[in-house]
N, CA, C and O atoms as CSV, one atom per row, in Angstrom:
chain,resi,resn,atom,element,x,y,z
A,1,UNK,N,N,71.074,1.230,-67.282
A,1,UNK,CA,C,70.353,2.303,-67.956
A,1,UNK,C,C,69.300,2.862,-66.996
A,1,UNK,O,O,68.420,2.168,-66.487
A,2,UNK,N,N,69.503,4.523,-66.736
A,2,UNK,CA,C,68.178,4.516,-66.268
A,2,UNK,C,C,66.906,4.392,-66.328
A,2,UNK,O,O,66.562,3.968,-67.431
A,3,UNK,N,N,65.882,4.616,-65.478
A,3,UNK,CA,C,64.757,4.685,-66.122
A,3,UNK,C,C,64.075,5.837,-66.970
A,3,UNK,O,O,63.102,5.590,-67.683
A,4,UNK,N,N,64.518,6.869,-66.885
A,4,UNK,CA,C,64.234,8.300,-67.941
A,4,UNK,C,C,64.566,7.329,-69.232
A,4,UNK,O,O,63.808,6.985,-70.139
A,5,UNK,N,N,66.071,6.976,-68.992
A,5,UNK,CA,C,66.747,6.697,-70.604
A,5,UNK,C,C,65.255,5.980,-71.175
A,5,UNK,O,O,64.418,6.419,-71.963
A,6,UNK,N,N,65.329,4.605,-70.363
A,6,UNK,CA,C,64.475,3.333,-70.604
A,6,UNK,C,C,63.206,4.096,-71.529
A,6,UNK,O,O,62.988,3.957,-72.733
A,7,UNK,N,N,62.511,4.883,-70.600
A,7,UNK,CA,C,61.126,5.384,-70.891
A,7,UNK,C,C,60.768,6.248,-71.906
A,7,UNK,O,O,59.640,6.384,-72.380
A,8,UNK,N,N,62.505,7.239,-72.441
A,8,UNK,CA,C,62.552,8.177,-73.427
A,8,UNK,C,C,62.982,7.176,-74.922
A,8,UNK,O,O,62.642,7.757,-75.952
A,9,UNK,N,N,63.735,5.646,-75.182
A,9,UNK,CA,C,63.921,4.751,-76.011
A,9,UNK,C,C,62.536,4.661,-76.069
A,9,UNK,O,O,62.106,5.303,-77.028
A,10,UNK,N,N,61.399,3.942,-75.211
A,10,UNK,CA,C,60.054,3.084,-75.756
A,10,UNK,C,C,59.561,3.935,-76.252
A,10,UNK,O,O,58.590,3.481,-76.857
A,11,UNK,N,N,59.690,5.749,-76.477
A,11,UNK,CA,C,58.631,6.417,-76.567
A,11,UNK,C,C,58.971,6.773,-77.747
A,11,UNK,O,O,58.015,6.904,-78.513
A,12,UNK,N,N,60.675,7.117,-78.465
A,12,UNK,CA,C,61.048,7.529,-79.484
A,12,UNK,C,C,60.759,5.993,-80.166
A,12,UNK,O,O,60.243,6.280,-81.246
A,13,UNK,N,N,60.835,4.422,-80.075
A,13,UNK,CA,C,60.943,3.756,-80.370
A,13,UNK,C,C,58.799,3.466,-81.286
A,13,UNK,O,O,58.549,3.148,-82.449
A,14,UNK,N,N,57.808,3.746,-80.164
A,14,UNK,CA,C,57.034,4.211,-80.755
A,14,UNK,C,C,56.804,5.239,-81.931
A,14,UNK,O,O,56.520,4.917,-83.085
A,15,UNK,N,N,57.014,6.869,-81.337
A,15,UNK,CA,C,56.957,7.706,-82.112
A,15,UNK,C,C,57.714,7.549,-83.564
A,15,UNK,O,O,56.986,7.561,-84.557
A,16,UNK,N,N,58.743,7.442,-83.695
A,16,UNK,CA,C,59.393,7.457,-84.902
A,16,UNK,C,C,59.064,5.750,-85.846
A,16,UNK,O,O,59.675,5.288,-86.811
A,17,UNK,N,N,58.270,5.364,-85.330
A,17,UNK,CA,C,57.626,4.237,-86.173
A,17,UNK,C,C,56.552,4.693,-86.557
A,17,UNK,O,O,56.382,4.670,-87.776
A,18,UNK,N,N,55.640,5.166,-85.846
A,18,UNK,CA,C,54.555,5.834,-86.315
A,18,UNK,C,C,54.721,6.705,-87.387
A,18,UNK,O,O,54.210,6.552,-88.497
A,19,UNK,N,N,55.733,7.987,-86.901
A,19,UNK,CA,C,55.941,8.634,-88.157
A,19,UNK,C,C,56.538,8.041,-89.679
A,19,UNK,O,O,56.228,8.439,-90.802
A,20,UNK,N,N,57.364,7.104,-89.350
A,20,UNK,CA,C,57.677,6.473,-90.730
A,20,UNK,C,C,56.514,5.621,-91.532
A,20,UNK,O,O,56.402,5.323,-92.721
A,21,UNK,N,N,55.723,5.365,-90.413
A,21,UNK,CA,C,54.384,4.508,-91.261
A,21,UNK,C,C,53.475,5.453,-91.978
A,21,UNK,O,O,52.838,5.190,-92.998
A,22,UNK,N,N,53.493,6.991,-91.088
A,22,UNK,CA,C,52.639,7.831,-92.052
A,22,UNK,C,C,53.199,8.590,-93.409
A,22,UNK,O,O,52.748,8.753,-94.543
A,23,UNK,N,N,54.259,8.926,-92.806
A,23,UNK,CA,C,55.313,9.510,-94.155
A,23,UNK,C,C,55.990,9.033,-94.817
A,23,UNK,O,O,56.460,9.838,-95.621
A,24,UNK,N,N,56.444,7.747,-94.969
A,24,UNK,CA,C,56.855,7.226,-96.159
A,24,UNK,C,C,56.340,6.106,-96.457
A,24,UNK,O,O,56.201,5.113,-95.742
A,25,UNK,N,N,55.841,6.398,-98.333
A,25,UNK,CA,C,54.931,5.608,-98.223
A,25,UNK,C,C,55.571,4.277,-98.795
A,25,UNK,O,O,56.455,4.277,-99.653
A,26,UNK,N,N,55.003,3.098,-98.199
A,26,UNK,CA,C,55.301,1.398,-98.707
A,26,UNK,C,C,55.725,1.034,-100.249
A,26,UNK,O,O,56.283,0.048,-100.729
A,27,UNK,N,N,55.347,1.949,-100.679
A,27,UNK,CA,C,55.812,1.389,-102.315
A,27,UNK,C,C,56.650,1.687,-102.738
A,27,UNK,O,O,57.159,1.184,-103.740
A,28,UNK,N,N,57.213,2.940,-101.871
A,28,UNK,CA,C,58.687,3.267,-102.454
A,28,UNK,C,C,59.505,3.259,-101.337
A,28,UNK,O,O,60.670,3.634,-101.467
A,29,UNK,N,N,58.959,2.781,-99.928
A,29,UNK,CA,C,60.658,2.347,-99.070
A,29,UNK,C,C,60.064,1.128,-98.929
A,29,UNK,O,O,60.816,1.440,-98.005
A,30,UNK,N,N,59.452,-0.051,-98.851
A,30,UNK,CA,C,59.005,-1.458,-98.213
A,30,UNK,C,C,58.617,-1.020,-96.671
A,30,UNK,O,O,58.695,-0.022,-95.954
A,31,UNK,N,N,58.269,-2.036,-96.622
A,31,UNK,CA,C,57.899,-2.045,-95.273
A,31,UNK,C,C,58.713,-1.640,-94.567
A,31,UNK,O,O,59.776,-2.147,-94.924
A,32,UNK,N,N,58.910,-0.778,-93.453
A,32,UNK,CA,C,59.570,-0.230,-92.481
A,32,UNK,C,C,59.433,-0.136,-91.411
A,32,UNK,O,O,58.543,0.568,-90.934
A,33,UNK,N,N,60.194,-0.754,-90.766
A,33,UNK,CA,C,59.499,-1.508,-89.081
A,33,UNK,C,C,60.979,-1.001,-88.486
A,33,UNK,O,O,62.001,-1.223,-89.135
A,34,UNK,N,N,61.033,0.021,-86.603
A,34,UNK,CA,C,61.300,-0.036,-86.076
A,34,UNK,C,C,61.708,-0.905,-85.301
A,34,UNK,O,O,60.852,-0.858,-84.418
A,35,UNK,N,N,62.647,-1.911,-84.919
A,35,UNK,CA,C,62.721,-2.784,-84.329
A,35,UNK,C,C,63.258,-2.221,-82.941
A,35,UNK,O,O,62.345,-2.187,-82.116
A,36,UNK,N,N,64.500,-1.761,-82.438
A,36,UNK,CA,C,65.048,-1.016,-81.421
A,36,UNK,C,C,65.731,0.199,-81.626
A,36,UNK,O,O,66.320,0.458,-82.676
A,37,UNK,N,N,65.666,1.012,-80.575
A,37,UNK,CA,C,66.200,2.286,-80.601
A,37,UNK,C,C,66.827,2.206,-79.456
A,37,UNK,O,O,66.433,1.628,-78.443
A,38,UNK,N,N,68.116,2.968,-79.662
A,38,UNK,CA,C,69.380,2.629,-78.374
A,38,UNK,C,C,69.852,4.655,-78.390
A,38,UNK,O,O,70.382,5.391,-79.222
A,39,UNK,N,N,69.397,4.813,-77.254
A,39,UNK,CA,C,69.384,6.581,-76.565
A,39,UNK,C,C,70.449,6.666,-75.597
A,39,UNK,O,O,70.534,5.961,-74.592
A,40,UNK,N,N,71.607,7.954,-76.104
A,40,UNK,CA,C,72.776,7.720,-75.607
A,40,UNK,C,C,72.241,8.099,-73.740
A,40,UNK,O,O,71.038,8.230,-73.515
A,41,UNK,N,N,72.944,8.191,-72.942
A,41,UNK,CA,C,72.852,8.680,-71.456
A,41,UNK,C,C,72.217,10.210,-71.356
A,41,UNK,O,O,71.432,10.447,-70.437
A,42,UNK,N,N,72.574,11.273,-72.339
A,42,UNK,CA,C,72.447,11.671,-72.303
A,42,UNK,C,C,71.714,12.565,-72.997
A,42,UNK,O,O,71.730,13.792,-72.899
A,43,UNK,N,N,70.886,11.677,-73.907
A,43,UNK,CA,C,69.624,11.906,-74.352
A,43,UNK,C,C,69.888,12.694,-75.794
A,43,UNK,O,O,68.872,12.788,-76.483
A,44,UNK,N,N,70.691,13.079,-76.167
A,44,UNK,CA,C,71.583,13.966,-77.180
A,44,UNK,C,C,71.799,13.505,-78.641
A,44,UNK,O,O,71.917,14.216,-79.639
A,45,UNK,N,N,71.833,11.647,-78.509
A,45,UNK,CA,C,71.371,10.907,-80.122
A,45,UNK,C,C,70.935,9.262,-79.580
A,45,UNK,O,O,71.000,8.571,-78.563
A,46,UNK,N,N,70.457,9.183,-81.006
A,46,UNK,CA,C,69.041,8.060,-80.881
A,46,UNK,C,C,69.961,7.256,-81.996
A,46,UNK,O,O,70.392,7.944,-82.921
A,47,UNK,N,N,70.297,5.831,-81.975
A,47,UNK,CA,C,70.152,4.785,-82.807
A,47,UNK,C,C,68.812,4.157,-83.023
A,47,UNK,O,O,68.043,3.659,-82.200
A,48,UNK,N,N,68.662,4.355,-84.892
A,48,UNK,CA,C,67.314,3.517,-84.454
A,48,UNK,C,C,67.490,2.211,-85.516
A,48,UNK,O,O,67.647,2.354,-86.728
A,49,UNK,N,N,67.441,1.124,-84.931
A,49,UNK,CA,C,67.444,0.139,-86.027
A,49,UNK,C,C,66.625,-0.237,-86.436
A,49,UNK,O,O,65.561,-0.566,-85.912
A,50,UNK,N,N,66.947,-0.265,-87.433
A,50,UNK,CA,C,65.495,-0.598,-88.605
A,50,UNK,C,C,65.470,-2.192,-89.032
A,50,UNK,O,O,66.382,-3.019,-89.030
A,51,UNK,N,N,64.166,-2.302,-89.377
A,51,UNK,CA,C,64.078,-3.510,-90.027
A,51,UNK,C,C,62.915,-3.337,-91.514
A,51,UNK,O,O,61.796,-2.841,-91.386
A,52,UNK,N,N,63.464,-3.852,-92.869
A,52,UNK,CA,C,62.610,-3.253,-93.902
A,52,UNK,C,C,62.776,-4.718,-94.318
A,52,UNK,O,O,63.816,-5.375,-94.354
A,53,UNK,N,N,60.767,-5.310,-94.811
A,53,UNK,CA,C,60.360,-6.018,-95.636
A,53,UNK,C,C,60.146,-5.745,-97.096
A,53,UNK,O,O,59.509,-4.795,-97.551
A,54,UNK,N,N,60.597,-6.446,-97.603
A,54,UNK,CA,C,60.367,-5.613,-99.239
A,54,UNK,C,C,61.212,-6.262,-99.798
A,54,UNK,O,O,61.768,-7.062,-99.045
A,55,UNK,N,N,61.788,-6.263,-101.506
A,55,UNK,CA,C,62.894,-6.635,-102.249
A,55,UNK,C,C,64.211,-5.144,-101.689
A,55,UNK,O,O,65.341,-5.298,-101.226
A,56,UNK,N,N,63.651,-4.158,-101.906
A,56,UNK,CA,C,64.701,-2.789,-102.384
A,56,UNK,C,C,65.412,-2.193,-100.578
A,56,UNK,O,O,65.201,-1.022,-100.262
A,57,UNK,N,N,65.993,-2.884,-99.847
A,57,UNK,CA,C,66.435,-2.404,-98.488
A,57,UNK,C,C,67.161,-1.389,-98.895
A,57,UNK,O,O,66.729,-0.364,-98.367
A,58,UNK,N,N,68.184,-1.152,-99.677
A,58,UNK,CA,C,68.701,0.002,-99.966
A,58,UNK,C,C,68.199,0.819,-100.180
A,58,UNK,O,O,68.594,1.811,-99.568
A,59,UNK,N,N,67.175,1.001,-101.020
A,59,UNK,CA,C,66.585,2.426,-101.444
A,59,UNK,C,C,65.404,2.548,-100.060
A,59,UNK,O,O,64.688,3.549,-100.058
A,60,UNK,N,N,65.284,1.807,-99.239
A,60,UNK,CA,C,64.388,1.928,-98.183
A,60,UNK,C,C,65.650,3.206,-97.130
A,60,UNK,O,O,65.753,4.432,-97.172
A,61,UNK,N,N,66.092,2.574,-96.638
A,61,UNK,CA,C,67.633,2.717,-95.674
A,61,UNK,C,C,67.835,4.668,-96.496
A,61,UNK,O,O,67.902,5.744,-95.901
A,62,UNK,N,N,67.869,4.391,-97.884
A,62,UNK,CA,C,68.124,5.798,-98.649
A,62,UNK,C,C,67.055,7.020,-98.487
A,62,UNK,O,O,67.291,8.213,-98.297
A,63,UNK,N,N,66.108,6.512,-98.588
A,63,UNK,CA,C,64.538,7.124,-98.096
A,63,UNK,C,C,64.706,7.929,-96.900
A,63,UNK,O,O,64.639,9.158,-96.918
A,64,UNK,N,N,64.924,7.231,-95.857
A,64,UNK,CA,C,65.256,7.556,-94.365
A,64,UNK,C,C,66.324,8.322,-94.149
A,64,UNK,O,O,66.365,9.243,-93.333
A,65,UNK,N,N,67.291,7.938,-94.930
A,65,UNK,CA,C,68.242,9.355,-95.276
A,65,UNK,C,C,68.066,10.719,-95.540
A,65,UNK,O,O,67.992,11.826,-95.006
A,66,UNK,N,N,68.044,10.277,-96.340
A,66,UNK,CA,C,67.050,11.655,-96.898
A,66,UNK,C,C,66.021,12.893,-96.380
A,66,UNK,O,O,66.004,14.102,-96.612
A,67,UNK,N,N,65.129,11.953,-95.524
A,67,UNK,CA,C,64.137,12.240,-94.482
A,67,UNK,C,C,64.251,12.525,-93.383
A,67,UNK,O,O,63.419,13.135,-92.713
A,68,UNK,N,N,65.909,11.895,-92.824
A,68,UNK,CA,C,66.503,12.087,-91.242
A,68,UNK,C,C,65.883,13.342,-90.543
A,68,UNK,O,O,65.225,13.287,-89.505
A,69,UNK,N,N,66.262,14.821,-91.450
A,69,UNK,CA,C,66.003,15.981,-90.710
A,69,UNK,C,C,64.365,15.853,-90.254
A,69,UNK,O,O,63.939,15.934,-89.102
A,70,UNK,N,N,63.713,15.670,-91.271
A,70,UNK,CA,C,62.277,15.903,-91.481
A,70,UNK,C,C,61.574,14.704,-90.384
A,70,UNK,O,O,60.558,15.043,-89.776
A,71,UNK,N,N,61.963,13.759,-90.233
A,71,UNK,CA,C,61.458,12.772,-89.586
A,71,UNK,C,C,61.937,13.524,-87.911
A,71,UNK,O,O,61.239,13.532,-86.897
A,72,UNK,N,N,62.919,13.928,-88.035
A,72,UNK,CA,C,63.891,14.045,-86.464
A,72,UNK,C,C,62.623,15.559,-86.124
A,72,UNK,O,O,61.935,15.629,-85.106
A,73,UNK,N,N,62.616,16.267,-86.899
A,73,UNK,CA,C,61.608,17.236,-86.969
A,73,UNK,C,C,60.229,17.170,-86.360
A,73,UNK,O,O,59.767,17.752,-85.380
A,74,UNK,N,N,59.637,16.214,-87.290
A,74,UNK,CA,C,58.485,15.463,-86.329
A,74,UNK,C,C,58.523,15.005,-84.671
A,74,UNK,O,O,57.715,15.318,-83.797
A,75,UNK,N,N,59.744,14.159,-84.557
A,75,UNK,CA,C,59.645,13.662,-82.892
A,75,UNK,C,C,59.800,14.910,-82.555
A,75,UNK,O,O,59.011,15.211,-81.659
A,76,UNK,N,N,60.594,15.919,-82.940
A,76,UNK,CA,C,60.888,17.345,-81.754
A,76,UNK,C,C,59.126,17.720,-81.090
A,76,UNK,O,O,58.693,17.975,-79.967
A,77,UNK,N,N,58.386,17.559,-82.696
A,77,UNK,CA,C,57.556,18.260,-82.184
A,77,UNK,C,C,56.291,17.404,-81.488
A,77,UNK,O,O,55.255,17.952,-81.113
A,78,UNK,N,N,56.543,16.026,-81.386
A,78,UNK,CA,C,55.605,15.306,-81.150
A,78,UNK,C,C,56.277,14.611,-79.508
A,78,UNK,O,O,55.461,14.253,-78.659
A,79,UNK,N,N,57.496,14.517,-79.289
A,79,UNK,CA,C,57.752,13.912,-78.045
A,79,UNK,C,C,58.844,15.236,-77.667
A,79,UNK,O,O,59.696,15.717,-78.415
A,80,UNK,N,N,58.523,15.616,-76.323
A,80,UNK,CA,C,58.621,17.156,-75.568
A,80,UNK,C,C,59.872,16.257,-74.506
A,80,UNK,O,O,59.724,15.557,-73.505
A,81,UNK,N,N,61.220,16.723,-75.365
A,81,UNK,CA,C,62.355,17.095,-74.472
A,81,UNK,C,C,63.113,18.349,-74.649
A,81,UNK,O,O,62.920,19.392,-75.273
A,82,UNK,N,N,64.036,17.889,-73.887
A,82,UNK,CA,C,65.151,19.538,-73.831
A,82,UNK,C,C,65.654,19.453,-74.959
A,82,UNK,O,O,65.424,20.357,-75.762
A,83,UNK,N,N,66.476,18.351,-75.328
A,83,UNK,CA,C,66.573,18.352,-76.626
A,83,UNK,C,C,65.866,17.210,-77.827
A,83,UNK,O,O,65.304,16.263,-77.276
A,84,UNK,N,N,65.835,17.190,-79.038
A,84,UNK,CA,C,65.897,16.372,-79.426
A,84,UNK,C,C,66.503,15.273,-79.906
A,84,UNK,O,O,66.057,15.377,-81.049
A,85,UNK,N,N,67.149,14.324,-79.944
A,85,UNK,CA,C,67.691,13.581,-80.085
A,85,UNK,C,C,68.265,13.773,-81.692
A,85,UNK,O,O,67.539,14.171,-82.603
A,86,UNK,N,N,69.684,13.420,-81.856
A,86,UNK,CA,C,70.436,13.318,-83.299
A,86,UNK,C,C,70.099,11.890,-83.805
A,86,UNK,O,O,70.743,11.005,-83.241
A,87,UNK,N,N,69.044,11.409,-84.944
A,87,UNK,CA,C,68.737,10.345,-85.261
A,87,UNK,C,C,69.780,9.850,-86.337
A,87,UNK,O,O,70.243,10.536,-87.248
A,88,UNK,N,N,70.094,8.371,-86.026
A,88,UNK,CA,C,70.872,7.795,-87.034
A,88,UNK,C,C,70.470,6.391,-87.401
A,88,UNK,O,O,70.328,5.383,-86.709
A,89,UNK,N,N,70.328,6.620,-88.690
A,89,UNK,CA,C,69.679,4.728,-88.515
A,89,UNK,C,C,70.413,3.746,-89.381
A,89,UNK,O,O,70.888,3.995,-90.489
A,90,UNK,N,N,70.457,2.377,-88.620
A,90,UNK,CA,C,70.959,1.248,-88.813
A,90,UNK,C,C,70.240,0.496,-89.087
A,90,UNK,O,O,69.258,0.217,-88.398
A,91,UNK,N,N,70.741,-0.409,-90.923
A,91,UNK,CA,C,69.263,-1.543,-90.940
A,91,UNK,C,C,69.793,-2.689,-89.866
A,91,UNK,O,O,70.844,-2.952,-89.281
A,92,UNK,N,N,68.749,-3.097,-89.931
A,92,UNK,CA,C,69.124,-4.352,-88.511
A,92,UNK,C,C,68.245,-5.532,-89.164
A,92,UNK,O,O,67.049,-5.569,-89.454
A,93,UNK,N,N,69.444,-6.641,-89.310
A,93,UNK,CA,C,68.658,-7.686,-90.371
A,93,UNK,C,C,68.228,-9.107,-88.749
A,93,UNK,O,O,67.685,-10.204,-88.881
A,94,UNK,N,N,68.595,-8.637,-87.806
A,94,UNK,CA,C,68.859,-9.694,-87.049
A,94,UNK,C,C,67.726,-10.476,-87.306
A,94,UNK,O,O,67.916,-11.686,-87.429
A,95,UNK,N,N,66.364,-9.953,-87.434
A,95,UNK,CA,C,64.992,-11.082,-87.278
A,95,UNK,C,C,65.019,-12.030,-88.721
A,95,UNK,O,O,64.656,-13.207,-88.735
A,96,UNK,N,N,65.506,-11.307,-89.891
A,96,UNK,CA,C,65.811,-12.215,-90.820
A,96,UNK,C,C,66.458,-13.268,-90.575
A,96,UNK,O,O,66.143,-14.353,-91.066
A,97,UNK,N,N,67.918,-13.022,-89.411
A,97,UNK,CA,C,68.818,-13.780,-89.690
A,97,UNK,C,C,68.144,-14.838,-88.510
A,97,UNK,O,O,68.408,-16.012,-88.773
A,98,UNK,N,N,67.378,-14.666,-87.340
A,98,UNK,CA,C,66.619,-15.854,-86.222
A,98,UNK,C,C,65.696,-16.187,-87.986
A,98,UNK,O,O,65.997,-17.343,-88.283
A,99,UNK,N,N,65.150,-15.830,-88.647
A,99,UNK,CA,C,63.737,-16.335,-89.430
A,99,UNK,C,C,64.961,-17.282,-90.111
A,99,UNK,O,O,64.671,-18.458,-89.894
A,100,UNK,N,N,65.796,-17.211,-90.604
A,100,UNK,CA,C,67.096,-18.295,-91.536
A,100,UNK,C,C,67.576,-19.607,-90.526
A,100,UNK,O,O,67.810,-20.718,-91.002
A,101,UNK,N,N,67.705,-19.243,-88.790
A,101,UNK,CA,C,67.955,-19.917,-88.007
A,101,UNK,C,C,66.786,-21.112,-87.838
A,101,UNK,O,O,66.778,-22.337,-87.956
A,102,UNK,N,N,66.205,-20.502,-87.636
A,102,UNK,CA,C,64.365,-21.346,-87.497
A,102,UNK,C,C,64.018,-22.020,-88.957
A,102,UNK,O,O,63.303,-23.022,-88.951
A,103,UNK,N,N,64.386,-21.625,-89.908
A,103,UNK,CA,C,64.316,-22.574,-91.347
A,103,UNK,C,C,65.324,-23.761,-91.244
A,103,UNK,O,O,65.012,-24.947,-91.351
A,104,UNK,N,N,66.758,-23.201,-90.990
A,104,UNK,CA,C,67.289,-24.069,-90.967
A,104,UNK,C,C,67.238,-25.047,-89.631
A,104,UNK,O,O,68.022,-25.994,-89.689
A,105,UNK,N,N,66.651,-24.978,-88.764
A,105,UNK,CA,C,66.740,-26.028,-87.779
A,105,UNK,C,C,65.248,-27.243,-88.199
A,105,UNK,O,O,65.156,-28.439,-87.923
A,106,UNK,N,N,64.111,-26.207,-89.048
A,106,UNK,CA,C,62.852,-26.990,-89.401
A,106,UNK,C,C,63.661,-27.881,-90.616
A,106,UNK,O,O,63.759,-28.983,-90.076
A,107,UNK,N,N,64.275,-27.997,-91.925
A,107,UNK,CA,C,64.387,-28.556,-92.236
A,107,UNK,C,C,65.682,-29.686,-91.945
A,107,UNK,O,O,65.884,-30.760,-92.511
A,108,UNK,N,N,66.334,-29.134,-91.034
A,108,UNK,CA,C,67.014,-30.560,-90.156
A,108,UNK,C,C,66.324,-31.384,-90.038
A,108,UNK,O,O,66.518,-32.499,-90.523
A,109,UNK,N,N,65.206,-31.015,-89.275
A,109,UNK,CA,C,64.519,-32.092,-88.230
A,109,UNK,C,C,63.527,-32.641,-89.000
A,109,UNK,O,O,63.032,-33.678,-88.558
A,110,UNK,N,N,62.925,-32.024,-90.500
A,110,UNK,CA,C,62.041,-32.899,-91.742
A,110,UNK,C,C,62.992,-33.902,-92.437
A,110,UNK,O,O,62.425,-34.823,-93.026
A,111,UNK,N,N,64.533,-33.875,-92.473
A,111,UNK,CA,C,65.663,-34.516,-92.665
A,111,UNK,C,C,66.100,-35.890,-92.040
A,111,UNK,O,O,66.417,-36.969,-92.539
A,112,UNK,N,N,65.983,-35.382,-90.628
A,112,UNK,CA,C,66.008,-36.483,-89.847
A,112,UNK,C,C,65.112,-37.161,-89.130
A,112,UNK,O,O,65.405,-37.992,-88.270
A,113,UNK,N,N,64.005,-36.839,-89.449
A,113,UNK,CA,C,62.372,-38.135,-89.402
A,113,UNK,C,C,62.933,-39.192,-90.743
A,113,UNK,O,O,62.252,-40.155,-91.096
């Protein structure tokens, strides 16, 4: 990956967290945490995976739907490229699934004392 790519991911990976923390609010998507954003070569669309604390991930994930244009709207006008990036987002449970890994290895080892 180059380094443009590298430097244009950390910045959309910032920006579009920020904007989801100001515009949608916690009580009706959960918590909504950026975890990674993956920017094709050619700068043209943005994966951003999400990660949402809360009971309701669906209606979080639905929120962001909804919002895609309006949110994608914001980075145009807040991070200055040629184009803006086509946002698509993926929930991404992976830190749940290390937080299930790390439970289950703690109560092994309270098991086997």
């Amino acid at each position: 990956m180059s380094v443009r790519v590298e430097r244009v991911r950390e910045l959309l990976k910032r920006e579009i967290g920020e904007i989801i923390r100001r515009e949608l609010p916690i009580e009706k998507a959960g918590l909504i945490n950026v975890n990674d954003v993956s920017v094709s070569n050619d700068l043209q669309n943005a994966t951003v995976f999400i990660g949402i604390l809360g009971k309701d991930k669906k209606k979080g994930m639905e929120l962001l739907a909804q919002n895609r244009k309006y949110i994608q709207g914001l980075v145009g006008k807040n991070v200055v490229l040629r184009y803006t990036p086509q946002l698509r987002f993926v929930l991404d449970d992976s830190i749940e699934r290390g937080n299930r890994v790390l439970q289950i290895m703690e109560d092994l080892e309270k098991h086997s004392s």
